[in-house]
C-alpha positions, 0 to 999 in steps of 0.5 A: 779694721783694727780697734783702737781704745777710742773706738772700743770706748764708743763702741761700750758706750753706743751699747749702753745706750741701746743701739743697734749693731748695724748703727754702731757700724754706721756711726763709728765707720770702717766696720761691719755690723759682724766686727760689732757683734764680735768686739762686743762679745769679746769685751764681755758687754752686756748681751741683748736678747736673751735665748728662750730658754733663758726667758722661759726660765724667768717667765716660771720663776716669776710666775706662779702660773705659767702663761697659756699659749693660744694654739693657732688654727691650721687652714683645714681646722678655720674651714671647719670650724667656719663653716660649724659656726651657727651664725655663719651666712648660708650662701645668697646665690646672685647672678652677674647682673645683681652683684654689687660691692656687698656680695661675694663675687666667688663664682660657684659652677662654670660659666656654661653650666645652667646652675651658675651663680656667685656667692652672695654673702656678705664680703669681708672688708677690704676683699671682694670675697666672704671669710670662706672664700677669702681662705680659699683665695688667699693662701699662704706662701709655701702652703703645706701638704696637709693644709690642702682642702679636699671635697671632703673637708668642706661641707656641702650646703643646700643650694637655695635658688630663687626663682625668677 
């Protein structure tokens, strides 16, 4: 494509206004987003999304007190510190015949062991499962090595049976 002066003045004024690339391809035909972003660049039009370093810079000069990022938490650190909450439910051990949409379906045994029961917790919205075992259900795509859960980084609790 080649950039007649029309075009080049609706390309400026289509950036001043704040639209995208991909719709000044669009409107003006025959052209890519990449011929956009070249031309743009080359009439010297105002750039759109600042680099971070650039944003960090005016962030500090603005602020006297730089912003305090929220570190998040890894797999293993929610575990730990899910299963350290006091007020976390300890486990209500159901069998299949008393499951109901307010306890966690999360099978704990097998099925031919005596000791078989589900969780019973309280489920969290929307999931047939507790917290913990909605993180052990639900992982993330391309989890990495180290947020693997091993038997020692989950506690073992005091399993409560009730007796018939």
């Amino acid at each position: 494509m080649s950039w007649t002066p029309e075009k080049e003045q609706k390309l400026k004024e289509l950036w001043k206004k704040g639209h995208t690339a991909s719709q000044i391809a669009s409107m003006l035909g025959d052209t890519t987003r990449n011929a956009v972003i070249g031309k743009a660049h080359r009439l010297n039009l105002e750039a759109r999304a600042g680099s971070k370093k650039s944003s960090t810079k005016t962030n500090l000069e603005n602020n006297s007190q730089p912003e305090i990022k929220q570190q998040k938490l890894g797999r293993k650190a929610k575990f730990k510190a899910l299963l350290l909450d006091k007020n976390f439910e300890q486990e209500n051990p159901k069998k299949l015949e008393e499951l109901t949409d307010e306890t966690c379906r999360w099978p704990i045994g097998h099925p031919y062991e005596k000791k078989f029961y589900f969780c019973g917790r309280k489920p969290m919205q929307k999931f047939p499962y507790c917290k913990l075992h909605v993180l052990y259900a639900f992982q993330p795509k391309n989890a990495k090595e180290e947020d693997i859960i091993t038997e020692e980084d989950v506690p073992v609790y005091e399993k409560k049976i009730k007796s018939a």
